[in-house]
C-alpha positions as CSV (number, residue, x, y, z in Angstrom):
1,X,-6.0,-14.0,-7.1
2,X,-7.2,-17.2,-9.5
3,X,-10.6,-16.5,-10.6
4,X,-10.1,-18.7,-13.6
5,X,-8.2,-20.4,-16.1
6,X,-8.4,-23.3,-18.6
7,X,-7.6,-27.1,-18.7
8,X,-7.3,-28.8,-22.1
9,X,-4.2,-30.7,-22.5
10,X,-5.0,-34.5,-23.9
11,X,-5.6,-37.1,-21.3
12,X,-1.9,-38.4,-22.4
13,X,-0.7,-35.8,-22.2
14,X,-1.6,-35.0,-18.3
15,X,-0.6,-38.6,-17.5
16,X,3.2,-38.4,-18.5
17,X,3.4,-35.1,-17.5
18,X,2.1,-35.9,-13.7
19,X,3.4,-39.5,-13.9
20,X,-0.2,-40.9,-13.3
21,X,-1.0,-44.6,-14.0
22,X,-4.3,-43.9,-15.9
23,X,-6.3,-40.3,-17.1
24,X,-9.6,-40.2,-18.3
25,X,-10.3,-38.2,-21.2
26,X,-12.0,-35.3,-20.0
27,X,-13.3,-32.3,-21.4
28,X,-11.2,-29.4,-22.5
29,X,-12.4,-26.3,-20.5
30,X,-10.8,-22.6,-21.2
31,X,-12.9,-21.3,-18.8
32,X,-13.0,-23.0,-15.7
33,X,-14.6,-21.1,-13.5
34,X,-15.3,-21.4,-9.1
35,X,-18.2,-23.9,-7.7
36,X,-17.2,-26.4,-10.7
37,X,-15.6,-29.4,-10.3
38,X,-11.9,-29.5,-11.8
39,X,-8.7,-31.3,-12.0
40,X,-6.5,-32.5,-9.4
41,X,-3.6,-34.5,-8.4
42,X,-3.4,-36.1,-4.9
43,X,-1.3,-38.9,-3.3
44,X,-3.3,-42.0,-3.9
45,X,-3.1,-45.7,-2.5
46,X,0.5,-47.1,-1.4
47,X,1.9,-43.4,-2.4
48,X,1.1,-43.3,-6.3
49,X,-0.1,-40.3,-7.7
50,X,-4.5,-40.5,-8.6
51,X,-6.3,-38.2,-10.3
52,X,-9.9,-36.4,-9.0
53,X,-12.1,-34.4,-9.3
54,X,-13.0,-31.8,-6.8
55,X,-14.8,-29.2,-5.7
56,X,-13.4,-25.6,-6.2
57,X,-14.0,-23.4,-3.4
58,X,-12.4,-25.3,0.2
59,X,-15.2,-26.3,2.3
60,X,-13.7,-26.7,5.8
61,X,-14.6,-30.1,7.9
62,X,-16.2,-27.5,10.3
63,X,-18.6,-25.7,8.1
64,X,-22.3,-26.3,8.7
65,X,-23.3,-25.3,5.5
66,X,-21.5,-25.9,1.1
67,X,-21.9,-21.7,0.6
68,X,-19.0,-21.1,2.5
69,X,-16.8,-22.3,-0.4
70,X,-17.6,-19.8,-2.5
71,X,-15.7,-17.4,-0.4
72,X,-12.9,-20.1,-0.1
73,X,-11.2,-20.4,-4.1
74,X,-8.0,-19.0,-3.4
75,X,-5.6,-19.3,-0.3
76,X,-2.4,-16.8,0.5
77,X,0.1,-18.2,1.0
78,X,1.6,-15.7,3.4
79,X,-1.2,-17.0,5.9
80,X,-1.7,-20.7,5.4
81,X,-0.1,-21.8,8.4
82,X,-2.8,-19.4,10.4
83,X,-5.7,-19.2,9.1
84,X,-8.5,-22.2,10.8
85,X,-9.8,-22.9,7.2
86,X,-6.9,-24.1,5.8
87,X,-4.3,-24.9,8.4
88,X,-5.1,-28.8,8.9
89,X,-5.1,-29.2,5.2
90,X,-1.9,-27.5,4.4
91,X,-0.5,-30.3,7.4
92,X,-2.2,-32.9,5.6
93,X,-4.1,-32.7,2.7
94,X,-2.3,-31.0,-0.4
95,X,-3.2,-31.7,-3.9
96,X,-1.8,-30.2,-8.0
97,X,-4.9,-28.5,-9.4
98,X,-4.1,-29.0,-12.8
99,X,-3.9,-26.3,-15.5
100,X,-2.8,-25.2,-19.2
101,X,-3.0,-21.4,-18.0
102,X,-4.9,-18.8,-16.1
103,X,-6.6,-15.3,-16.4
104,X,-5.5,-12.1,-14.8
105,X,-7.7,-9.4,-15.5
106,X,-5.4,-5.7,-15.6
107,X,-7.0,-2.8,-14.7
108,X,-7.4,-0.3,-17.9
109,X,-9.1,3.3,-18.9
110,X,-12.0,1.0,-20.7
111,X,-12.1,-1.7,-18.1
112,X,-10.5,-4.4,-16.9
113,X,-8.7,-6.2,-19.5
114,X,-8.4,-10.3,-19.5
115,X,-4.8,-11.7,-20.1
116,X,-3.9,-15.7,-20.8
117,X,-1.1,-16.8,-18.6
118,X,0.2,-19.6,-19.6
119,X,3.7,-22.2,-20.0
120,X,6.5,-21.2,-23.2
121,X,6.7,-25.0,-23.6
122,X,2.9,-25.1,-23.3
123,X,3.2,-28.3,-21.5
124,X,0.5,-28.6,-18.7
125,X,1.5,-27.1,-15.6
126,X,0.5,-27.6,-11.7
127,X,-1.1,-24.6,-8.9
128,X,-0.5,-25.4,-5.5
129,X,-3.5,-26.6,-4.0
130,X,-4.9,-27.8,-0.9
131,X,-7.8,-30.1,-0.8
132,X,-10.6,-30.6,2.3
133,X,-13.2,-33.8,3.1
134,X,-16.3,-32.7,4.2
135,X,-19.8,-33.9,5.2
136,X,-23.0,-32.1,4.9
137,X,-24.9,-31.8,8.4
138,X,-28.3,-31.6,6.5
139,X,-28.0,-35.3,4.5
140,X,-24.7,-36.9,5.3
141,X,-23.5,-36.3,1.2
142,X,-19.5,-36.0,1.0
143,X,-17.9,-33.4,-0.7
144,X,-14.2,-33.0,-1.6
145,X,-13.2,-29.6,-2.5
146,X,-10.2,-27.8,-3.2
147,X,-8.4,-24.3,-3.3
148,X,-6.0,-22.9,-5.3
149,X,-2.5,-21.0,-3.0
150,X,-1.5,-17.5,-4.4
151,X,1.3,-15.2,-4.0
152,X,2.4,-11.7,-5.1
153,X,3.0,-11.9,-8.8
154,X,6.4,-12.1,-10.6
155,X,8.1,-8.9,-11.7
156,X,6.5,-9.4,-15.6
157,X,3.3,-10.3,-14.5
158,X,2.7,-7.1,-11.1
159,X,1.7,-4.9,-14.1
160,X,-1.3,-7.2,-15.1
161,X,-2.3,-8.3,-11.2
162,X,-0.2,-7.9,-7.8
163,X,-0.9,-11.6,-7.0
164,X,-0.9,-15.0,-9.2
165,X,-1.1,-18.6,-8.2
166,X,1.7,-20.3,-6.8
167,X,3.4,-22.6,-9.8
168,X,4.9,-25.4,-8.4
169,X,8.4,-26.6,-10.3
170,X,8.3,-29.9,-11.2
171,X,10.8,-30.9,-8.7
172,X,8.6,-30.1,-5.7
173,X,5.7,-32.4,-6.5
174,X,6.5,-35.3,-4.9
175,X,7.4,-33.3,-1.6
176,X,4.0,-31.1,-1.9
177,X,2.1,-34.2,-2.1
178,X,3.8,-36.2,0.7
179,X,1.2,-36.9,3.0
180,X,3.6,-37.8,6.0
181,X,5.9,-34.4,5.7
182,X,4.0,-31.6,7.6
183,X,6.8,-29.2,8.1
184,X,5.0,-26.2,7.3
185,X,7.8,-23.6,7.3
186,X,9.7,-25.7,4.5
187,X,6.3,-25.9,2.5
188,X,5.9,-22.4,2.6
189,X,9.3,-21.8,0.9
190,X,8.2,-23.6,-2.1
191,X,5.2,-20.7,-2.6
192,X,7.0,-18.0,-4.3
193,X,6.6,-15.8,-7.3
194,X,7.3,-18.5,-10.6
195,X,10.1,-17.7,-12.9
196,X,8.5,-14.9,-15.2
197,X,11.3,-16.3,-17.6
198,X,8.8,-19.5,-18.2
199,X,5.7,-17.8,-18.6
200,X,4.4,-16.1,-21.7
201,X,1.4,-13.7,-21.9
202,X,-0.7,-11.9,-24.0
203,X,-4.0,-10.0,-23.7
204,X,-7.6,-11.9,-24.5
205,X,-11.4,-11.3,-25.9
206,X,-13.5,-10.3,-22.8
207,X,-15.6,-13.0,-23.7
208,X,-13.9,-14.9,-20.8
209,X,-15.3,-12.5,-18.8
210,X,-18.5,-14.7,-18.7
211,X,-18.1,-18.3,-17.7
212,X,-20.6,-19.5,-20.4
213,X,-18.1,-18.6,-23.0
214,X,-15.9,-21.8,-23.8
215,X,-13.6,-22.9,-27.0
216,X,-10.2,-21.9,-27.4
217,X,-11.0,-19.0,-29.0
218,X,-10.8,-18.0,-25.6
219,X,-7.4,-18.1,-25.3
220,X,-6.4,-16.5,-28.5
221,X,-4.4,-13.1,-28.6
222,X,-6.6,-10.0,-28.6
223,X,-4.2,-8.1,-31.1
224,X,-6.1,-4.9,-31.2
225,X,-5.2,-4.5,-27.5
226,X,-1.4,-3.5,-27.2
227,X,0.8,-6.2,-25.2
């Protein structure tokens, strides 16, 4: 599961990293959290890569009501191809939710401990995501919301959680955004368990535990916890 992570890489940054043609300068968050509106990368006009903002929590073109995105922040991988609220956009409508790291929360004798997930290079990074267009029966308003595709976690990370987000490499973006390649069987190959060797870790404050908290004292080591 993805429950919540953080976004604060410099607008420059994000653009050379996603090879985007203009970023506005948006907020640093380090505790993102579902229902709020966050980062994305989606093929734009004549192909080129645009950044938006969306909804997270997938609200499917056939829901009759918003709520049911609240249920909707994470899809498995394992089941994409099946399931009726994500099928069509996996086919059609994949985006990059954009990300500097994530939060796993471990199981532990005094509760559930937070960890920070993040890059070694600390370069921003990209979840697999898909994204959904839909229209509110009750007033007509639009809505473009998103969800983030998990898997079972890497080797390192199984003893913090037994799923994580599917990291896409670099060299798959351009195929996961292609809006005209639907072959869902090669898609699904890309959604595996990321390189542990790439990842660093360490154990957080459970202030992230409510999404009030913000700053990146967030994201700082907890070192009276044992890593």
């Amino acid at each position: 599961m993805c429950g919540r992570y953080a976004f604060f890489s410099p607008a420059e940054a994000v653009r050379r990293t996603f090879a985007l043609d203009e970023v506005p300068e948006l907020e640093p968050r380090y505790n993102i959290a579902p229902t709020q509106d966050v980062p994305a990368v989606r093929a734009g006009e004549e192909g080129r890569r645009a950044l938006a903002l969306l909804h997270w929590g997938l609200v499917p073109k056939w829901a009759k009501e918003k709520a049911i995105g609240n249920r909707m922040i994470n899809a498995r991988a394992e089941t994409l191809a099946e399931k009726p609220s994500f099928r069509d956009a996996f086919r059609k409508r994949r985006c990059l939710v954009v990300t500097d790291g994530w939060y796993e929360w471990q199981v532990a004798p005094g509760g559930k401990q937070p960890w920070f997930i993040r890059m070694k290079d600390r370069r921003p990074f990209a979840f697999a995501g898909l994204w959904e267009r839909w229209k509110d029966p009750a007033d007509g308003a639009t809505l473009e919301s998103c969800t983030i595709v998990t898997t079972d976690a890497s080797a390192s990370i199984r003893k913090i959680h037994d799923r994580m987000p599917c990291v896409l490499p670099e060299a798959e973006w351009d195929r996961w955004l292609d809006t005209a390649y639907a072959d869902t069987e090669q898609l699904s190959l890309l959604l595996q368990p990321y390189d542990p060797k790439a990842l660093d870790f360490w154990p957080v404050s459970r202030l992230v535990n409510a999404p009030r908290n913000q700053g990146a004292k967030l994201i700082e080591q907890d070192r009276s916890i044992a890593s």
